[in-house]
DSSP file (Angstrom, degrees, kcal/mol; ACC not computed):
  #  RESIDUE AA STRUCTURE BP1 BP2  ACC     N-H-->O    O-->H-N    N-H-->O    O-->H-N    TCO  KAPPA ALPHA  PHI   PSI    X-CA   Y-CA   Z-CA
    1    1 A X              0   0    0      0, 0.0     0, 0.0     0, 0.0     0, 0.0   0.000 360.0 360.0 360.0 154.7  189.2  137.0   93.7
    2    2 A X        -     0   0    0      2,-0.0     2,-0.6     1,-0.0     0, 0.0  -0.182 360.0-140.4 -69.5 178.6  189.9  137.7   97.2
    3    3 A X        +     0   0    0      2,-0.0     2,-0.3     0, 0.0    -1,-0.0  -0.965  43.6 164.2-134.3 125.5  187.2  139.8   99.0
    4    4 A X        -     0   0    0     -2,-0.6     2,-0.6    64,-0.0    64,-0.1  -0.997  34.4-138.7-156.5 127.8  189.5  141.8  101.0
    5    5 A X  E     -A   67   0A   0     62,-0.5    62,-4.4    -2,-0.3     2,-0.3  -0.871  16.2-166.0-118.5 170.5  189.4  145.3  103.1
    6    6 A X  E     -A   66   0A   0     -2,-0.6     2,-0.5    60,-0.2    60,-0.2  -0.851   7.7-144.1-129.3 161.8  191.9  147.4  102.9
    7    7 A X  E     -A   65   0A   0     58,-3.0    58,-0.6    -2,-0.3     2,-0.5  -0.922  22.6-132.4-121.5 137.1  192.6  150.7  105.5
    8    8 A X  E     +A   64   0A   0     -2,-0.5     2,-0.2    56,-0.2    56,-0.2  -0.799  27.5 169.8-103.9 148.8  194.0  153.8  104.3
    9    9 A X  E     -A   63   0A   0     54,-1.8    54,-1.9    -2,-0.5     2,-0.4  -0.927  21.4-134.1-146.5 156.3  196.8  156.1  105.5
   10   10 A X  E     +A   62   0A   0     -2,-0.2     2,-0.3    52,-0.2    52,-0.2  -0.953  20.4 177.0-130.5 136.6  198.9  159.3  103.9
   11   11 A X  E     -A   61   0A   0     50,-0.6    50,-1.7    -2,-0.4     2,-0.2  -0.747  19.4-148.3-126.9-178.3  202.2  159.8  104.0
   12   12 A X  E     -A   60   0A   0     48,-0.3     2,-0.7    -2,-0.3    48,-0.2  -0.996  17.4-165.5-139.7 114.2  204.3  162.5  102.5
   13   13 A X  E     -A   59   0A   0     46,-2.0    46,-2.2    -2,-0.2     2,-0.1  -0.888   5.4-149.8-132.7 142.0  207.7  161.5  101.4
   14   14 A X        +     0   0    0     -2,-0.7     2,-0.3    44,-0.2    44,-0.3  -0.554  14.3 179.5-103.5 161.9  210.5  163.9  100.5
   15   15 A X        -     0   0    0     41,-0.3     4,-0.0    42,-0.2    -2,-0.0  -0.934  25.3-165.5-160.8 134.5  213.6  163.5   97.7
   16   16 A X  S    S+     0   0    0     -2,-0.3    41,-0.2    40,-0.1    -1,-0.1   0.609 103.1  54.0 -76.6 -37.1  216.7  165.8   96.6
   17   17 A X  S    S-     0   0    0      1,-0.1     2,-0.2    39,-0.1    39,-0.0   0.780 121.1 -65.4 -82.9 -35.5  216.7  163.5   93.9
   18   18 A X     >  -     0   0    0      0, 0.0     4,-1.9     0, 0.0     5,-0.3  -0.899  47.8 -85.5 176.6-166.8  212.8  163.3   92.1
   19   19 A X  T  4 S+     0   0    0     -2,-0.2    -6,-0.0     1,-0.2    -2,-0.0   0.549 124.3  57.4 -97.6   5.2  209.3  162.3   92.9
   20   20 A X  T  > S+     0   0    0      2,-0.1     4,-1.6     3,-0.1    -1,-0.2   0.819 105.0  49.7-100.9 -28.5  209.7  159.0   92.1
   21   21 A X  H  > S+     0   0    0      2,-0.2     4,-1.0     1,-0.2     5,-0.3   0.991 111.5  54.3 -51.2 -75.9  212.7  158.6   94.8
   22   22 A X  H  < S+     0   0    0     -4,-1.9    37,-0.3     1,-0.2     4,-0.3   0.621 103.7  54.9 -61.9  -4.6  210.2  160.3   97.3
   23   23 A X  H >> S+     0   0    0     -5,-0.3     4,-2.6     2,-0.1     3,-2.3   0.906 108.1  46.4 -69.7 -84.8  207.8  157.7   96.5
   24   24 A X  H 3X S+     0   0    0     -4,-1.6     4,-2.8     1,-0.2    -2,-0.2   0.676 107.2  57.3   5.2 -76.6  210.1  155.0   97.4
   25   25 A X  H 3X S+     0   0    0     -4,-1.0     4,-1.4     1,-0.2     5,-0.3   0.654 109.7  53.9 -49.0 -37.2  211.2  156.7  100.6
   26   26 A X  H <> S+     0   0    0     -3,-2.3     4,-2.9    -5,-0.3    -1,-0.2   0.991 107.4  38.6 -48.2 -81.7  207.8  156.6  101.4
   27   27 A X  H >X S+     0   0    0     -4,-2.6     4,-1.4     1,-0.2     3,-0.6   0.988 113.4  55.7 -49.5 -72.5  206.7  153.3  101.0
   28   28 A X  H 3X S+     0   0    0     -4,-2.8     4,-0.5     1,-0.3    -1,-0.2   0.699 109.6  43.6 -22.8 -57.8  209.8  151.7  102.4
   29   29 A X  H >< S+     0   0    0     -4,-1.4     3,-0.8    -3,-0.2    -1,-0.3   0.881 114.1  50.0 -54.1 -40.4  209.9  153.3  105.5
   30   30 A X  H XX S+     0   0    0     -4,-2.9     4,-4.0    -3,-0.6     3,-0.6   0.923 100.8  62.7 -61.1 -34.7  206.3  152.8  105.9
   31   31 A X  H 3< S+     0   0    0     -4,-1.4     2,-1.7     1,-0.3    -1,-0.2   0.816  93.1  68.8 -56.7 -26.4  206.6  148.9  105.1
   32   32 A X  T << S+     0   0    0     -3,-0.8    -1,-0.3    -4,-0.5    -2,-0.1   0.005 119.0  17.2 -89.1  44.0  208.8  148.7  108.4
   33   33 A X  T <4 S+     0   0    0     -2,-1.7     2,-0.7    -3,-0.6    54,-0.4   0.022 119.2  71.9-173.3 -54.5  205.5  149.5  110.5
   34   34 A X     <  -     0   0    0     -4,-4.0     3,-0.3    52,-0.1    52,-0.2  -0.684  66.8-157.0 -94.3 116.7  203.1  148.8  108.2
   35   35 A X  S    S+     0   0    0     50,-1.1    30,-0.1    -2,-0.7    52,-0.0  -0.416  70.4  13.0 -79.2-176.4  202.2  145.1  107.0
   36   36 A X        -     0   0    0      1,-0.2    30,-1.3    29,-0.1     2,-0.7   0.754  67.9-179.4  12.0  69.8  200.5  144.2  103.7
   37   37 A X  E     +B   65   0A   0     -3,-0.3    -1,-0.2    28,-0.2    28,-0.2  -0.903   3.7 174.4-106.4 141.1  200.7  147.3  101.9
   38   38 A X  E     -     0   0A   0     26,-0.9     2,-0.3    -2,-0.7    27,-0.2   0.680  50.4  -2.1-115.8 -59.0  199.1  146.8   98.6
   39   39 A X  E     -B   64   0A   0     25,-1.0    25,-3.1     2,-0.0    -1,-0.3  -0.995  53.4-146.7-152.3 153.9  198.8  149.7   96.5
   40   40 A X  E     -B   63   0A   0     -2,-0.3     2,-0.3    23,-0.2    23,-0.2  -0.648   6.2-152.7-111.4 177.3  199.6  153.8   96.5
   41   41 A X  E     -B   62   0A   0     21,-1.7    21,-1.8    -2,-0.2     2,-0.6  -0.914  20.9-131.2-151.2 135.3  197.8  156.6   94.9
   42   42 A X  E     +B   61   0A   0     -2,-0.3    19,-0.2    19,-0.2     3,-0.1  -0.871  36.6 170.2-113.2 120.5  200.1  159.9   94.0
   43   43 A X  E     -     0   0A   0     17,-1.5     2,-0.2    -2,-0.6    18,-0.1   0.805  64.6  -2.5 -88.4 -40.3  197.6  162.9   95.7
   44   44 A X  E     -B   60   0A   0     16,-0.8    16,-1.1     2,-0.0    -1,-0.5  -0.726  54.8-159.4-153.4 157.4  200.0  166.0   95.5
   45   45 A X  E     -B   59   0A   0     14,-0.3     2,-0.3    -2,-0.2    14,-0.2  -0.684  25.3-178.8-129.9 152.5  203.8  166.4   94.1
   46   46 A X  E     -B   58   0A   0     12,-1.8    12,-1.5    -2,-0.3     2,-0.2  -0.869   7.0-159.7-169.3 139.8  204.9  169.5   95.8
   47   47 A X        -     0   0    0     -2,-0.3     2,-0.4    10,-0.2     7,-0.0  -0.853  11.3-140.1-126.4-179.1  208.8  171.2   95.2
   48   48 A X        -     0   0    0     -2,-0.2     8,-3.0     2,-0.0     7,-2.6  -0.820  17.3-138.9-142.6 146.5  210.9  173.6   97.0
   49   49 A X  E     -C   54   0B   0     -2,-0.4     2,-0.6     5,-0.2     5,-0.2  -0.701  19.0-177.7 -86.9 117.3  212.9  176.2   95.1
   50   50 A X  E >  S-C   53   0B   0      3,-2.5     3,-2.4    -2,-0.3    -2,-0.0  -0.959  80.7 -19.3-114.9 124.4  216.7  177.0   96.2
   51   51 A X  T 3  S-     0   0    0     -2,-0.6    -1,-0.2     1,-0.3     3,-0.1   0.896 128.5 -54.2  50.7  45.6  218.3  179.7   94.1
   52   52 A X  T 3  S+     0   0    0      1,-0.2     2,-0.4    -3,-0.1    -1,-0.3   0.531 119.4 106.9  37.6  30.5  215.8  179.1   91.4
   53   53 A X  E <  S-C   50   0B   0     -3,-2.4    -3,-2.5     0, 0.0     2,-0.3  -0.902  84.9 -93.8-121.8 156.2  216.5  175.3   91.3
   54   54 A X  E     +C   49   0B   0     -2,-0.4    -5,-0.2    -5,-0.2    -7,-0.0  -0.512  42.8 176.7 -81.5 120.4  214.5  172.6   92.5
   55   55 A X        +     0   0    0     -7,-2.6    -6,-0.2    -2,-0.3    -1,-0.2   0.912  64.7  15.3 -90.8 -41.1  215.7  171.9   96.0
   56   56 A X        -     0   0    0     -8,-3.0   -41,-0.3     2,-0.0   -39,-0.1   0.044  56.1-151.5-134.9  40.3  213.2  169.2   97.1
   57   57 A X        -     0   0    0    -41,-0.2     2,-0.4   -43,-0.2   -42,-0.2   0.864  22.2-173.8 123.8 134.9  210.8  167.0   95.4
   58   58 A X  E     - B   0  46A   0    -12,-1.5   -12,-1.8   -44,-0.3     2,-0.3  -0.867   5.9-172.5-156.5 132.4  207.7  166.1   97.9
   59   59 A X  E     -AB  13  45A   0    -46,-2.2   -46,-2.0    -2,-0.4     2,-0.4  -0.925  16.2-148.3-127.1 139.2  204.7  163.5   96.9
   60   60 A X  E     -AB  12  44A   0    -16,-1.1   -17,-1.5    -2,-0.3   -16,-0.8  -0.987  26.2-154.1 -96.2 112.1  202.0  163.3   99.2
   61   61 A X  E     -AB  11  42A   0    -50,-1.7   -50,-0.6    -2,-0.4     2,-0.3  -0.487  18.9-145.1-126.6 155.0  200.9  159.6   99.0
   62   62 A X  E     -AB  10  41A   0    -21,-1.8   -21,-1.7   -52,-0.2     2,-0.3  -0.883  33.8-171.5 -92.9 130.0  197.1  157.2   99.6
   63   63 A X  E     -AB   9  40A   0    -54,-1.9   -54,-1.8    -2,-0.3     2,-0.5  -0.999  11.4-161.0-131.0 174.3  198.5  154.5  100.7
   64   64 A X  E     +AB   8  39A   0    -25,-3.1   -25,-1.0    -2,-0.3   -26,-0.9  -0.750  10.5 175.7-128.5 106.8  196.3  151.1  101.3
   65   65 A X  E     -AB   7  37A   0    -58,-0.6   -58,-3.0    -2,-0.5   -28,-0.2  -0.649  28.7 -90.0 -72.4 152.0  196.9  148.1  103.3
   66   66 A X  E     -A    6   0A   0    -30,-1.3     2,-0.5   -60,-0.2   -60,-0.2  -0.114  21.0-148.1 -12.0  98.1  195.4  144.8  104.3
   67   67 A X  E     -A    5   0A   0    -62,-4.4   -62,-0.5    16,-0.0     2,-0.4  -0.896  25.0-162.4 -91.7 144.8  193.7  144.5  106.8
   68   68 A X        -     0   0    0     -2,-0.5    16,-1.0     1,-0.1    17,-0.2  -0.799  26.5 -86.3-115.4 150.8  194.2  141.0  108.3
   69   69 A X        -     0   0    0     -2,-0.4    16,-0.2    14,-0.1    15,-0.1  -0.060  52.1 -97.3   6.1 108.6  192.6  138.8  110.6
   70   70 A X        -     0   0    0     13,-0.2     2,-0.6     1,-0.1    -1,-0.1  -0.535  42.8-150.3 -37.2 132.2  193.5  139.2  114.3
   71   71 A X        -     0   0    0      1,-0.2     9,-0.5    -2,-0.1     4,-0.2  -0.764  22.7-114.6-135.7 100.8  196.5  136.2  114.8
   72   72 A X    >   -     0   0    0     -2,-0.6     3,-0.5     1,-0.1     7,-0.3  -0.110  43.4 -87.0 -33.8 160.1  196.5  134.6  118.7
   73   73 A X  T 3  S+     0   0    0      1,-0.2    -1,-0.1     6,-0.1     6,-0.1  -0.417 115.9  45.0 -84.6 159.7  199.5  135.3  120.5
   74   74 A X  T 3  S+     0   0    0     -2,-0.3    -1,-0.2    -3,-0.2    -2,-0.1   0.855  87.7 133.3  77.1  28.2  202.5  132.9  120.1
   75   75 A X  S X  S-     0   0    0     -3,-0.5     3,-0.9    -4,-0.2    -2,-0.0  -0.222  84.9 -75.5 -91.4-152.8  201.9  132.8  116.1
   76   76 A X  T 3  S+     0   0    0      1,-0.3    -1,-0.1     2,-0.1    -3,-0.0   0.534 136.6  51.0 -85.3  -9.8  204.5  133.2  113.5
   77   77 A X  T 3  S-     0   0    0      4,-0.0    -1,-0.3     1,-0.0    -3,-0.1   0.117 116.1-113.6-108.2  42.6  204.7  137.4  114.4
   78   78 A X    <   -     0   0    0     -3,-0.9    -2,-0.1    -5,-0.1    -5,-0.1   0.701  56.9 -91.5  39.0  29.9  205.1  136.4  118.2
   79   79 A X  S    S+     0   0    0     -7,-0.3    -6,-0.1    -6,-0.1     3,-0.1   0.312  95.9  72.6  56.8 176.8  201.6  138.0  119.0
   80   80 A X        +     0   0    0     -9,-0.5     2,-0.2     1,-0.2    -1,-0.1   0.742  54.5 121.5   7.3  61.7  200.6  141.1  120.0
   81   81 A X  S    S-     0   0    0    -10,-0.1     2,-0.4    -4,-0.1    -1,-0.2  -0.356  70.2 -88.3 -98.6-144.3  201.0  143.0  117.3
   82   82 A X  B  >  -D   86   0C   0      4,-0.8     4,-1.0    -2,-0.2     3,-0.4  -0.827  38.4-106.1-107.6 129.8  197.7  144.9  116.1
   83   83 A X  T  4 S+     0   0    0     -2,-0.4   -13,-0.2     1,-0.2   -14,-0.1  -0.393  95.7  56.6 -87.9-176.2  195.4  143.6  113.8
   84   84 A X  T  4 S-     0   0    0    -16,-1.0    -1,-0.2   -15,-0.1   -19,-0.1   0.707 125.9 -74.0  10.7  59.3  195.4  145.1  110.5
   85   85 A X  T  4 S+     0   0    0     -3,-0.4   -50,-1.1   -17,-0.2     2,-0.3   0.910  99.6 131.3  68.0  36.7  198.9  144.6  109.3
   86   86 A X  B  <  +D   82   0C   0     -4,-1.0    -4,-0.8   -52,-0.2     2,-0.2  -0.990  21.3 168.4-115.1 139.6  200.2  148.2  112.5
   87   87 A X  S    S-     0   0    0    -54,-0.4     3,-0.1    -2,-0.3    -6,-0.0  -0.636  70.0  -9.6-141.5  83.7  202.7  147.7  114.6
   88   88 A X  S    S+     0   0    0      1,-0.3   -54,-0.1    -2,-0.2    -2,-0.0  -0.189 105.0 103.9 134.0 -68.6  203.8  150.6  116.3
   89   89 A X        -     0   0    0    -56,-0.2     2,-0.6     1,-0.0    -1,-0.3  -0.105  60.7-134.4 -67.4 150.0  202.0  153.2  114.5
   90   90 A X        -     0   0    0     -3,-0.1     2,-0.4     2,-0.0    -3,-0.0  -0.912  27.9-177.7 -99.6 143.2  198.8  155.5  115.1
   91   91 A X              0   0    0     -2,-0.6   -83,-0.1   -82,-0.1   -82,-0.0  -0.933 360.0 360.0-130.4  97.9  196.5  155.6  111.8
   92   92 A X              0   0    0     -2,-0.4   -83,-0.1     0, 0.0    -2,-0.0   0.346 360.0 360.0 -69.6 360.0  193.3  157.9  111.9
């Protein structure tokens, strides 16, 4: 096995449709910023009630990626992005 660290980050991802859609919604978007995301952890599910029906599904998510290497500029991601698998994003 690999010996691997990984960084953690929370999202919160929202659904009309159930908590397993707002899981999804999560991750996906996040994959288009985040590289090597690995695995999620479900923290909270959360609703809101319209007219005594479930209006909105909300999952509060762990999620954990890769961190990789730093990659010289002029590699196969055209350099300078950030190392551990961010591009874009602030992570606390």
């Amino acid at each position: 096995m690999s010996e691997h660290v990984y960084k953690l980050i929370d999202l919160v991802g929202s659904s009309t449709t159930s908590t397993d859609d707002a899981i999804r919604n999560a991750i996906e978007t996040a994959a288009l910023t985040v590289r090597h995301i690995d695995w999620f952890e479900v923290v909270e599910t959360r609703g809101h009630v319209v007219d005594g029906r479930v209006g909105h599904y909300q999952v509060t998510l762990k999620v954990g990626f890769r961190l990789a290497p730093e990659t010289p500029a002029g590699d196969e991601d055209g350099g300078g992005r950030q190392a551990g698998g961010v591009s874009g994003i602030g992570t606390a």
